[in-house]
GUVO-511399 format. One record per atom (N, C-alpha, C, O, CB): x negated, z negated, y negated. Coordinates in pm, whole numbers, padded with zeros to 5 digits, always signed. Each point is the difference from the previous one (the first is absolute). Glycine has a CB too. Example, Ala and Ser with C-alpha at 12.3 -4.5 7.8 and 13.67 -1.06 7.14 Angstrom:
<pts>
-01319-00780+00569/+00089+00000-00119/-00090+00000-00120/-00104-00066+00002/+00293-00059+00115/-00154+00197-00222/-00082-00006-00119/+00077-00073-00109/-00051-00017-00111/-00067+00232+00174/
</pts>
This chain:
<pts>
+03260-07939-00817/+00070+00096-00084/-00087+00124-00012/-00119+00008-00031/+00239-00192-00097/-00043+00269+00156/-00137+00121-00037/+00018+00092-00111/+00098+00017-00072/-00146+00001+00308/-00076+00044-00237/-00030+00088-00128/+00064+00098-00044/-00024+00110+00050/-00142-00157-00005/+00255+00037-00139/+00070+00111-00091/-00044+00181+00005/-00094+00069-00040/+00101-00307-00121/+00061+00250+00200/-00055+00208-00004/-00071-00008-00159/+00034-00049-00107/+00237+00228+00261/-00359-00123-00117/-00107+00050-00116/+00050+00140-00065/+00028+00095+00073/-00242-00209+00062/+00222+00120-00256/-00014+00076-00079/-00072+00138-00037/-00048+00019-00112/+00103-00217+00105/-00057+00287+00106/-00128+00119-00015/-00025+00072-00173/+00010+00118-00033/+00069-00035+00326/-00107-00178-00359/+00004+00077-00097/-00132-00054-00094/-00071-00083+00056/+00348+00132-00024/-00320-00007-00179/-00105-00041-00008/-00010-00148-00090/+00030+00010-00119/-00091+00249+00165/+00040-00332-00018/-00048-00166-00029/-00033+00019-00183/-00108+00043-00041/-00049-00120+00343/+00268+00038-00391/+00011+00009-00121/-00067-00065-00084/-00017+00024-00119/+00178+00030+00181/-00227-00200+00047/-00068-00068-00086/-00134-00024+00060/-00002-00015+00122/+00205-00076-00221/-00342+00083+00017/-00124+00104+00049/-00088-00134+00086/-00098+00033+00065/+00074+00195-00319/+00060-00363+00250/-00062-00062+00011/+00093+00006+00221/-00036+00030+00114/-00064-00160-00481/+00176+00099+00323/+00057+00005+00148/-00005+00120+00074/+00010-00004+00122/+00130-00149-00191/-00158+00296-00013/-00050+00170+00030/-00160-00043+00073/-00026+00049+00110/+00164+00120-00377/-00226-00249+00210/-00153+00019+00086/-00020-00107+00078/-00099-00005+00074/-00019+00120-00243/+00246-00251+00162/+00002-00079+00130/+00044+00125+00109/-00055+00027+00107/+00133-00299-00223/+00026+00331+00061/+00027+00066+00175/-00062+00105+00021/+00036+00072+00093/+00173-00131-00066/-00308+00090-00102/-00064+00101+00031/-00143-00022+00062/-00054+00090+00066/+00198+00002-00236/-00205-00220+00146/-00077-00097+00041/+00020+00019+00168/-00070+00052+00088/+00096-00217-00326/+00091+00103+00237/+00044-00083+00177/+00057+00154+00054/-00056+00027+00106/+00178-00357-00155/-00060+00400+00020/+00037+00112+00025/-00142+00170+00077/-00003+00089+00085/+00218-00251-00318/-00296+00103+00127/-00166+00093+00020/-00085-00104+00169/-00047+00047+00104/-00021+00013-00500/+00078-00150+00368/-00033-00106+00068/+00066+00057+00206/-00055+00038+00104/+00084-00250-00412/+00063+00193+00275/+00156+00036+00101/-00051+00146+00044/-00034+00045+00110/+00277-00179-00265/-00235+00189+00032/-00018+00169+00066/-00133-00002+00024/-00008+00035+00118/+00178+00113-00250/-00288-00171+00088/-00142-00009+00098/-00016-00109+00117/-00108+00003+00059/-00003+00072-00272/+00186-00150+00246/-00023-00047+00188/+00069+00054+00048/-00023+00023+00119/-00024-00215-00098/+00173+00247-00082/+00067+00099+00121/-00093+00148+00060/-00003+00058+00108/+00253-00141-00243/-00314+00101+00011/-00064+00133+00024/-00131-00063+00089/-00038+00071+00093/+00125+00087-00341/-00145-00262+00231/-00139-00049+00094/+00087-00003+00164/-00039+00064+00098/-00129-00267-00324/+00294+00111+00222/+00048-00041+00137/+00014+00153+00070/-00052+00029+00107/+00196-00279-00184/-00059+00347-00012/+00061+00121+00090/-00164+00074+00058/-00002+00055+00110/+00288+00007-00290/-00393-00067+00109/-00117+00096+00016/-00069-00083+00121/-00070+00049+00089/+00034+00056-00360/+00066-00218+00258/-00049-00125+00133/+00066+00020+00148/-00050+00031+00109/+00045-00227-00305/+00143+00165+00152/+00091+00000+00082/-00002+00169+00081/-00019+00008+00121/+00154-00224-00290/-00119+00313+00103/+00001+00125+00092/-00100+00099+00001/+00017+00117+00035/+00190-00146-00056/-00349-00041-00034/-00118+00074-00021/+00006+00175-00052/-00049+00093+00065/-00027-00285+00125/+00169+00206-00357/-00012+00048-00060/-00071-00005-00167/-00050-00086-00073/+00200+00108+00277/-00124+00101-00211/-00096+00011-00165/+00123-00020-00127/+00093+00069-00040/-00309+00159+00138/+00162-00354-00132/+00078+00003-00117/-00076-00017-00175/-00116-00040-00006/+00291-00064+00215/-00103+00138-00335/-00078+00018-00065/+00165-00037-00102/+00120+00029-00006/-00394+00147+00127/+00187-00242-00172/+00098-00055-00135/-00056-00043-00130/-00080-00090-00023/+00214+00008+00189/-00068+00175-00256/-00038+00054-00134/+00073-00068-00152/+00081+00068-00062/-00114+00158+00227/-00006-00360-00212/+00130-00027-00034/-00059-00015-00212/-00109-00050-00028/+00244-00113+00355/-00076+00194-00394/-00064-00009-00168/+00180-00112-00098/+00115+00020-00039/-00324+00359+00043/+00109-00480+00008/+00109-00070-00132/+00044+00054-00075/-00020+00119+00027/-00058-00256-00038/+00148+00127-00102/+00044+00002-00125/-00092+00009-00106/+00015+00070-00100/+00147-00176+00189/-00260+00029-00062/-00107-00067-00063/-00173+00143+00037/-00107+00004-00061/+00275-00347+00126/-00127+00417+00033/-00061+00093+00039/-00129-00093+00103/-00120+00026+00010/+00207+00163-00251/-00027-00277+00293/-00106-00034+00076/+00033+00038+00148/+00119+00019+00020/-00184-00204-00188/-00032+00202+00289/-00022+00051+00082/+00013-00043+00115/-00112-00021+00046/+00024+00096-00178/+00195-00109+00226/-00020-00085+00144/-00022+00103+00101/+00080+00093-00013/+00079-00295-00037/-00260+00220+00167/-00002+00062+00102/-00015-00063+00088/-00019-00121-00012/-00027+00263-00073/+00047-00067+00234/+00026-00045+00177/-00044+00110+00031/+00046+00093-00067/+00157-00237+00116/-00298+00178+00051/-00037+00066+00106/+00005-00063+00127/-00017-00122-00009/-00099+00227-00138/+00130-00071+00236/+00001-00048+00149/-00152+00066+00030/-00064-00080+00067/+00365+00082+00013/-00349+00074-00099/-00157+00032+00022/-00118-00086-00101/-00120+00004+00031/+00221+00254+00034/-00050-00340-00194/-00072-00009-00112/-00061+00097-00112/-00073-00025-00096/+00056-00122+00249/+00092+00306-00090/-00008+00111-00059/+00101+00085-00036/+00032+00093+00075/-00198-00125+00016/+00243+00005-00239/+00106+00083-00019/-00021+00124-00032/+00096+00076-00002/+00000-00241-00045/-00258+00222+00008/+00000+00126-00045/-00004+00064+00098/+00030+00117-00024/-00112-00146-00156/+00042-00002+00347/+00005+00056+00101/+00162+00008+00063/+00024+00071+00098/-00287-00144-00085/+00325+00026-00050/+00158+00015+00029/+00049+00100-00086/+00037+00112+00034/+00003-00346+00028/-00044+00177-00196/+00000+00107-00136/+00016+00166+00039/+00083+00088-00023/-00264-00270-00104/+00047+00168+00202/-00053+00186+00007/+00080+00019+00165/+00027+00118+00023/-00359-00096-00180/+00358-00088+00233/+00101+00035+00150/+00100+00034-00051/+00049+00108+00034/-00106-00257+00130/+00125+00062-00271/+00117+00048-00048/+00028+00132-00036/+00083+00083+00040/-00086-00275-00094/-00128+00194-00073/+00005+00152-00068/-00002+00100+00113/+00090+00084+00006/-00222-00148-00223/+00038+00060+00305/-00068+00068+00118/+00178+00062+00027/+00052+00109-00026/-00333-00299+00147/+00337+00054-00052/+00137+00057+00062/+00152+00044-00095/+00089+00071+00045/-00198-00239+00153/+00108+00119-00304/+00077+00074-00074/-00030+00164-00038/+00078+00082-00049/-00043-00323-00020/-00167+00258+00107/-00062+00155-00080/+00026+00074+00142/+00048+00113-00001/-00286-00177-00212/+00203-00007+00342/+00022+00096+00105/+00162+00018+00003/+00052+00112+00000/-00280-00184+00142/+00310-00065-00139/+00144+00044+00009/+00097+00101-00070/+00104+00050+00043/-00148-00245+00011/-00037+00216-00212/+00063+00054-00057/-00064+00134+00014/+00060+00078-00072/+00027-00269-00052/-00169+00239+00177/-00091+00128+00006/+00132+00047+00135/+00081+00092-00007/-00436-00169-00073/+00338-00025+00196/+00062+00063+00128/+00184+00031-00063/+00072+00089+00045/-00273-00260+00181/+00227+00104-00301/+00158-00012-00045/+00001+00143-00095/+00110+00053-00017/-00068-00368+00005/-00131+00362-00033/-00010+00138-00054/-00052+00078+00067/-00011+00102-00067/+00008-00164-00105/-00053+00081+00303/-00071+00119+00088/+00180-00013+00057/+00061+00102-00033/-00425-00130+00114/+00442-00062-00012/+00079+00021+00070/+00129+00077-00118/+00050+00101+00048/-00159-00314+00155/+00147+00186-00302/+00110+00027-00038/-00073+00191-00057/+00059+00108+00009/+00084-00440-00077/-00290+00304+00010/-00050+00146+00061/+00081+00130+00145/+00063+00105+00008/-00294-00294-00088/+00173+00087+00159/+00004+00093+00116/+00142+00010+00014/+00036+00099+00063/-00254-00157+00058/+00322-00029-00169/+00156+00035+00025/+00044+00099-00119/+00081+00085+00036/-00022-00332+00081/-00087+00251-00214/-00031+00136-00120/-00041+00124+00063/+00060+00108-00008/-00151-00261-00168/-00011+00130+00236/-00108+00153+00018/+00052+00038+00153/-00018+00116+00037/-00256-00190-00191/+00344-00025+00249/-00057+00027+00117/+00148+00132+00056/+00002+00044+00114/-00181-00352-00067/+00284+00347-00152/+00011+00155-00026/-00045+00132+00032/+00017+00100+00068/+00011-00220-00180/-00108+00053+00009/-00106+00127-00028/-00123-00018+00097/-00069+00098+00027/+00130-00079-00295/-00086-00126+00313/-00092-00014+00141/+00041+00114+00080/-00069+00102+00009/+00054-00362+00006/+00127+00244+00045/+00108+00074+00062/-00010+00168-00005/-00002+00073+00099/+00142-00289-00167/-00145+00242-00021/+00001+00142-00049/-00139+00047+00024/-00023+00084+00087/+00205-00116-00268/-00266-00013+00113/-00168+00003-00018/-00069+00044+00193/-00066+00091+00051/+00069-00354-00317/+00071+00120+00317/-00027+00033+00212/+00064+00142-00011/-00064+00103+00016/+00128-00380+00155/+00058+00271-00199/+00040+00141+00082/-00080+00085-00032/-00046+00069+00091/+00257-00089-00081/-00249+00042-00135/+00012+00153-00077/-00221-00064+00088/-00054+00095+00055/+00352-00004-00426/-00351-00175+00372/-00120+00047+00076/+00023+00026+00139/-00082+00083+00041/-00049-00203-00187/+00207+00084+00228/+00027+00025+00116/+00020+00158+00024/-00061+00071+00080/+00148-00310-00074/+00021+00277-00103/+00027+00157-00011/-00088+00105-00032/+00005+00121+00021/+00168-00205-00073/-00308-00035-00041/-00080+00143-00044/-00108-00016+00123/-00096+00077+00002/+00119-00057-00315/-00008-00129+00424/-00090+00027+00078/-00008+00037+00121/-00105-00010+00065/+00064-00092-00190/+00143+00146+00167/+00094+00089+00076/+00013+00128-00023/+00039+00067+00095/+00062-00231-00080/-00125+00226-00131/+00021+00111-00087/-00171+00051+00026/-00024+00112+00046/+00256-00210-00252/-00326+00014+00175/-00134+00044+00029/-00011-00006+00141/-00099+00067+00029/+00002-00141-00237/+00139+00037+00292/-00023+00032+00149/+00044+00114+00032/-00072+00078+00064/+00085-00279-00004/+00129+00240-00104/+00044+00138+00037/-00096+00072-00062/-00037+00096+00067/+00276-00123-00046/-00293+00015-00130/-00105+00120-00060/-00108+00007+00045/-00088+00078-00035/+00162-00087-00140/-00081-00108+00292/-00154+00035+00014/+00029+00005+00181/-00071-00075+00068/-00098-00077-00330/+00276+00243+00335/+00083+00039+00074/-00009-00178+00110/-00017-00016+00121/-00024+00369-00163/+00052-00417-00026/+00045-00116+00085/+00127-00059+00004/+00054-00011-00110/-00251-00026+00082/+00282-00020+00162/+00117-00013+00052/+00150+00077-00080/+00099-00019-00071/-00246-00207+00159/+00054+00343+00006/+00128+00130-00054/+00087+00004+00119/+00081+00092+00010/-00233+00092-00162/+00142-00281+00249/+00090+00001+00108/+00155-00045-00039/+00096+00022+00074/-00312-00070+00072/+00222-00016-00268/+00130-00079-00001/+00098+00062-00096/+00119-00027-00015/-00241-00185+00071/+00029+00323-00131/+00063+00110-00110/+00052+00064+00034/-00049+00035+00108/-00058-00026-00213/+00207+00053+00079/+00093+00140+00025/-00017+00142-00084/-00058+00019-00107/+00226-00202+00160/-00110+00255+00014/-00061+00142-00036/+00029-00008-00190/-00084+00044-00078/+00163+00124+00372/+00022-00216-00328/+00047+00021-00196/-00118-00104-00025/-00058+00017-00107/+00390+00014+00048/-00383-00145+00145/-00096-00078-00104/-00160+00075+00039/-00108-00034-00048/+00273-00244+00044/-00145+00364+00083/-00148+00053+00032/+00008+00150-00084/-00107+00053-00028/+00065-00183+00308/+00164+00194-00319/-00030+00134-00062/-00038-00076-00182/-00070+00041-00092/+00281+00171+00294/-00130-00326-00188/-00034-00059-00156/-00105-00084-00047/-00002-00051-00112/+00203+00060+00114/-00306-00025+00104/-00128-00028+00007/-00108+00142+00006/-00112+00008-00050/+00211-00242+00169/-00049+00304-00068/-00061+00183+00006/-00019-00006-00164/-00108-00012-00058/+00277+00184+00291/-00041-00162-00292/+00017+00063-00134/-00068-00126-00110/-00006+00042-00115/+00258+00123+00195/-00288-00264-00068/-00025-00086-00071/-00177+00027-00011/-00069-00007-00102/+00311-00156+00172/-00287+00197+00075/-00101+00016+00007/-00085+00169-00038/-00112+00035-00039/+00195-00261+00195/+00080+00310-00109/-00076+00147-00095/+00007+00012-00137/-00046+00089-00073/+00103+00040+00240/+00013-00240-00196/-00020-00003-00176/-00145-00050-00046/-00061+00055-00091/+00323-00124+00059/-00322-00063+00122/-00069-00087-00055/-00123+00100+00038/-00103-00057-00036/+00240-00201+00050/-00164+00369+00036/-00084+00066+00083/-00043+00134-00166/-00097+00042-00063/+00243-00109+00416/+00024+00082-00348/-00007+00108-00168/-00026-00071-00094/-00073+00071-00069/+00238+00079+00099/-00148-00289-00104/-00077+00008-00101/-00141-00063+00017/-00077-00029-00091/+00286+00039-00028/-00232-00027+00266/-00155-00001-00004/-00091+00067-00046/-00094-00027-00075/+00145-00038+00205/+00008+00219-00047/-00101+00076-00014/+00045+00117-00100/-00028+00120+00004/-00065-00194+00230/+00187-00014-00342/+00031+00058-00134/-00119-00109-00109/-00063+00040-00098/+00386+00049+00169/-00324-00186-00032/-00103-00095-00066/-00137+00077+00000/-00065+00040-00097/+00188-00264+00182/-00147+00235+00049/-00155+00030+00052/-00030+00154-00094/-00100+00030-00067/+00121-00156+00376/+00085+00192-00288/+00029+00149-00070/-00058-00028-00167/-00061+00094-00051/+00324-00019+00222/-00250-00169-00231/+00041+00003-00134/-00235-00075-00016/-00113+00030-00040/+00558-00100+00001/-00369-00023+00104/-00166-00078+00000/-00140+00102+00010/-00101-00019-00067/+00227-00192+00212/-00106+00338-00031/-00081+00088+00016/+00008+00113-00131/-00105+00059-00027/+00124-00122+00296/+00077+00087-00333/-00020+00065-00112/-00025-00070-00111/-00005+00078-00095/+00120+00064+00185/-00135-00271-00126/-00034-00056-00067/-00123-00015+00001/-00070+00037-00094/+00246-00094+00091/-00232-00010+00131/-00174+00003+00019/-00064+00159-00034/-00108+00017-00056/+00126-00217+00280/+00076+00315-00179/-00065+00159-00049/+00002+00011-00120/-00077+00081-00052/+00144+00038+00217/+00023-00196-00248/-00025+00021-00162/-00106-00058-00092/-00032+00039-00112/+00247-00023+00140/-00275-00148+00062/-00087-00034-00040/-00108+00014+00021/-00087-00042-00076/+00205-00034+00048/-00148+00154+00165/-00085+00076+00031/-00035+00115-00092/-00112+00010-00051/+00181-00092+00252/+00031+00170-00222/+00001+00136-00085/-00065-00083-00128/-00118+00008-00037/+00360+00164+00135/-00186-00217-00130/-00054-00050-00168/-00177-00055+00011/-00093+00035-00072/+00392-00156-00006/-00299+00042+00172/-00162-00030+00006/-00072+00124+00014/-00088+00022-00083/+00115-00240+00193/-00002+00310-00009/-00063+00111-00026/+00005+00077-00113/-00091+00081-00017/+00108-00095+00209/+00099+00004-00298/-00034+00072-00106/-00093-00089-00086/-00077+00057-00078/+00293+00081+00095/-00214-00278-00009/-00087-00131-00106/-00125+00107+00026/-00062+00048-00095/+00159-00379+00145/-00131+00365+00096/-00169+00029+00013/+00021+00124-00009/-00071+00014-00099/-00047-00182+00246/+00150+00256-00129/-00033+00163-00069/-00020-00019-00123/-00096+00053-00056/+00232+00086+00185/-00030-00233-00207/-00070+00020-00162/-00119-00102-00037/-00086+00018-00087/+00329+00053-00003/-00226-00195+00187/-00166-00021-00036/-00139+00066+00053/-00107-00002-00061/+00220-00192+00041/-00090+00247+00133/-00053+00094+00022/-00054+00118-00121/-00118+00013-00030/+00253-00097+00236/-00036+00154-00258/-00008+00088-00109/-00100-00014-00104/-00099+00058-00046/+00312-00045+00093/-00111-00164-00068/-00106-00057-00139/-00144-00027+00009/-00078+00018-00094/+00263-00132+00033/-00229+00056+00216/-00165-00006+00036/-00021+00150-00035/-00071+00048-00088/+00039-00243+00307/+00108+00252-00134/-00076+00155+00016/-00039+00073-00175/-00099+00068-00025/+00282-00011+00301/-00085-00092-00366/-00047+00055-00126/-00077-00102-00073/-00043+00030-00112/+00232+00123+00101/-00210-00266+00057/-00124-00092-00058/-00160+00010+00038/-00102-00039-00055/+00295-00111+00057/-00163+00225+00125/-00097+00034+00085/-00079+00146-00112/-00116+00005-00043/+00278-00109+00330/-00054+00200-00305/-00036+00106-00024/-00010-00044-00143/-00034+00112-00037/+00123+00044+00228/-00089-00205-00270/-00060-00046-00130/-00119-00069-00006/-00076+00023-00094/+00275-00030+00037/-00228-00074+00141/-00104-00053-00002/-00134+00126+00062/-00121-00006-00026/+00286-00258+00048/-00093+00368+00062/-00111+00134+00049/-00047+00024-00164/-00099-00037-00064/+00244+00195+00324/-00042-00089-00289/+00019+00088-00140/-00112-00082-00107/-00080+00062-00070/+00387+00011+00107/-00299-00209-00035/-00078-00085-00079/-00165+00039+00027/-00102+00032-00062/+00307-00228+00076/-00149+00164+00149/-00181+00001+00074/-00066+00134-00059/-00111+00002-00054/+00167-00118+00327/+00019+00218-00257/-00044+00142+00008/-00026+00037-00120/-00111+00052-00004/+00228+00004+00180/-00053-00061-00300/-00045-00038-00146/-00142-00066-00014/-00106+00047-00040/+00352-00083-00007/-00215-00075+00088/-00169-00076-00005/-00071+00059+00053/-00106-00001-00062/+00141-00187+00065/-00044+00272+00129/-00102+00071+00085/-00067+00132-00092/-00116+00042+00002/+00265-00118+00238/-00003+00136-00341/-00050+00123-00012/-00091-00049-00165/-00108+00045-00040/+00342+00141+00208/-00166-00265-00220/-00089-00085-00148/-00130-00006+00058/-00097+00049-00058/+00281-00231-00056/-00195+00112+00252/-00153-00046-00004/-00064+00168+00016/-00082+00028-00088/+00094-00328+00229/+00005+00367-00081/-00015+00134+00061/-00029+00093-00136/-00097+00074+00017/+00274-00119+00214/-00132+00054-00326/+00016+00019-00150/-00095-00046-00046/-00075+00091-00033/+00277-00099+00013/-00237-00072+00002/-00090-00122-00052/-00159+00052+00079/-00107-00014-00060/+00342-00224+00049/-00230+00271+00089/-00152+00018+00096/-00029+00094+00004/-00122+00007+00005/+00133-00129+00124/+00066+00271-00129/+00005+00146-00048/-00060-00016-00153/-00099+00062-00040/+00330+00023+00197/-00165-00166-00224/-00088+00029-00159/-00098-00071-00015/-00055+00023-00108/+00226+00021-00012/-00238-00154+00203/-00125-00021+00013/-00068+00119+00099/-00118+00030-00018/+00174-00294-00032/-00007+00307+00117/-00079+00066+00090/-00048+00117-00082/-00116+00043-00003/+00239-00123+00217/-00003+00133-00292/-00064+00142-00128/-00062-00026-00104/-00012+00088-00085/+00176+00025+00111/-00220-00244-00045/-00042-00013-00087/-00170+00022-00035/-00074-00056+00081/+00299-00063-00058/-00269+00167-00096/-00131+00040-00016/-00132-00085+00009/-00116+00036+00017/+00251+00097-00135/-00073-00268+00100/-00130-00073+00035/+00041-00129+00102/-00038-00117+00008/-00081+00190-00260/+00206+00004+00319/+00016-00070+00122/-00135-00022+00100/-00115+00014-00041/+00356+00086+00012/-00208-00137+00164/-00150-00009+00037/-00069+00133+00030/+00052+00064+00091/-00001-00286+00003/-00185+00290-00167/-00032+00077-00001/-00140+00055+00157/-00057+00086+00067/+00183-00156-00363/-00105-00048+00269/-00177-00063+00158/+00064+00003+00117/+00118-00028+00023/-00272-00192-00135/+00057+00262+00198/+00019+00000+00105/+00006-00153+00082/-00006-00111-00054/-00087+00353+00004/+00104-00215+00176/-00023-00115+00103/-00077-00095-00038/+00022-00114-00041/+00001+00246+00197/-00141-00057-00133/-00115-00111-00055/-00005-00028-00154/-00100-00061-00039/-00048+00142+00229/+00209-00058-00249/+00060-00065-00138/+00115-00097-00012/+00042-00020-00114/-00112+00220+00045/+00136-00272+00185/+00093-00044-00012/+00027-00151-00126/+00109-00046-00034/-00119+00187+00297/-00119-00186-00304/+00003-00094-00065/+00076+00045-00130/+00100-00047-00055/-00303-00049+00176/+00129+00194-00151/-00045+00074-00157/+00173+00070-00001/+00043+00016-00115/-00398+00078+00120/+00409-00072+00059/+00181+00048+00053/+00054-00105-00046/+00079+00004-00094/-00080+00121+00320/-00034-00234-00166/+00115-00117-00028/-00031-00076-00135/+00064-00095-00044/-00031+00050+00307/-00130+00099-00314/-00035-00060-00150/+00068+00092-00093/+00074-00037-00092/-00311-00061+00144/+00196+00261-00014/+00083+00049-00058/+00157-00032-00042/+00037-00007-00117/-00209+00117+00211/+00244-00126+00002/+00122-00028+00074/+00055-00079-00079/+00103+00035-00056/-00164-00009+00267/-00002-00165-00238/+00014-00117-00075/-00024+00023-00137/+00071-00061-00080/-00130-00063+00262/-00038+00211-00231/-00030+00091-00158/+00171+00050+00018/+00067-00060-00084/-00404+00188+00066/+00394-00063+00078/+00101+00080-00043/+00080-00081-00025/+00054+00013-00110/-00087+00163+00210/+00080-00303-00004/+00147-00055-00022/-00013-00079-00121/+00093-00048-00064/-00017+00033+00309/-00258+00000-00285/+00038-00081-00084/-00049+00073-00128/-00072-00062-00079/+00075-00148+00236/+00026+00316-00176/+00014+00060-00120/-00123+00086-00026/+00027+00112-00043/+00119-00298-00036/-00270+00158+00097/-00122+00004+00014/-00019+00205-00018/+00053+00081+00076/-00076-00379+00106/-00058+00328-00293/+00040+00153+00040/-00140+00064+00040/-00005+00116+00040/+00223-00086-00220/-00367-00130+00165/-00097+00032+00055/-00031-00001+00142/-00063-00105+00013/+00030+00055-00208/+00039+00099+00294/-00032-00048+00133/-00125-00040+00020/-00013-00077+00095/+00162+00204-00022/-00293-00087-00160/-00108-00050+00004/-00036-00101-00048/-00116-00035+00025/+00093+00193-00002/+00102-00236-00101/-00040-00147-00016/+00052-00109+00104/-00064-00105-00006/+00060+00171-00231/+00103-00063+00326/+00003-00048+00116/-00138+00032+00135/-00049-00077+00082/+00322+00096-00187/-00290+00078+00086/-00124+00053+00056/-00083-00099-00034/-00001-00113+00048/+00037+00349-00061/-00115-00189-00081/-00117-00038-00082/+00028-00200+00018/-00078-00078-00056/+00069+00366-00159/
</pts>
């Protein structure tokens, strides 16, 4: 007689719930040892009770090394599953991006007079004019740049004429100073020189002079007691 269709649903009563979950865990780990035997693949089976307890299967004896292949290939699949639906988004504007470099590099060959064989006279007078424009505000640029560098030229030369100036009247104050002091000392040696008991001796008196000399500055109104 055989076995009644089973019930897929969940086992209401708890004691007959961890018999079949028992023989059932059991069932699903030799199938997973036979298939990893049988066709020399990686298998890895992850299984947590009710109870939070833990059954595993590796076909290597290493599930964290399966673990991370997995991650490995879910992270590449889903990276490539977003570069591609990328490139069907963008690849538009891919489109546009080629031409418009293709065109601008075609555009610099004619300007730099390369394969003007295939141009016609309206695309060669409209390369003329593209290029006598680009020619006028060159040397409307260059125009503006050279009067700019002359303005700053002009101005540095005025910075140094007036520092210039200012030495020159610091200069002439400091004469004016000197020349003051020259004519004080000059002043100063005229009224020793008129003075009456300045040095009165000759040459061969020069001692008896400079004693004098020293009598005067220092108040002294006898000249013969420096003598003496």
């Amino acid at each position: 007689m055989g076995r009644g269709k089973v019930v897929l649903e969940r086992i209401p009563n708890k004691i007959n719930r961890q018999v079949t979950f028992s023989k059932r865990r059991s069932g699903l780990l030799k199938k997973a040892y036979e298939l990893s035997l049988l066709c020399d693949v990686e298998v890895a089976v992850i299984i947590f009770s009710s109870r939070g307890k833990l059954s595993e299967f590796a076909s290597n004896h290493n599930v964290d090394k399966i673990l991370e292949r997995y991650r490995q290939y879910c992270y590449s699949s889903s990276s490539s599953r977003i570069v591609e639906n990328e490139k069907e988004i963008l690849y538009p504007d891919i489109l546009k991006l080629r031409a418009t470099y293709e065109s601008l590099q075609r555009s610099q060959r004619h300007f730099l007079g390369e394969d003007l064989e295939q141009l016609s006279l309206k695309d060669l007078q409209e390369i003329e004019k593209q290029l006598d424009e680009t020619l006028y505000q060159a040397r409307q640029r260059k125009t503006e740049m050279m009067l700019q560098q002359l303005e700053e030229l002009q101005q540095k030369v005025q910075d140094l004429k007036e520092e210039n100036k200012r030495m020159n009247s610091q200069l002439e104050e400091e004469e004016e100073e000197n020349l003051e002091a020259i004519q004080g000392s000059q002043v100063n040696n005229n009224l020793l020189e008129g003075h009456p008991l300045y040095c009165i001796y000759d040459l061969d008196m020069g001692c008896e002079a400079g004693m004098n000399e020293a009598n005067i500055v220092m108040g002294r109104s006898d000249p013969t007691q420096g003598w003496i």
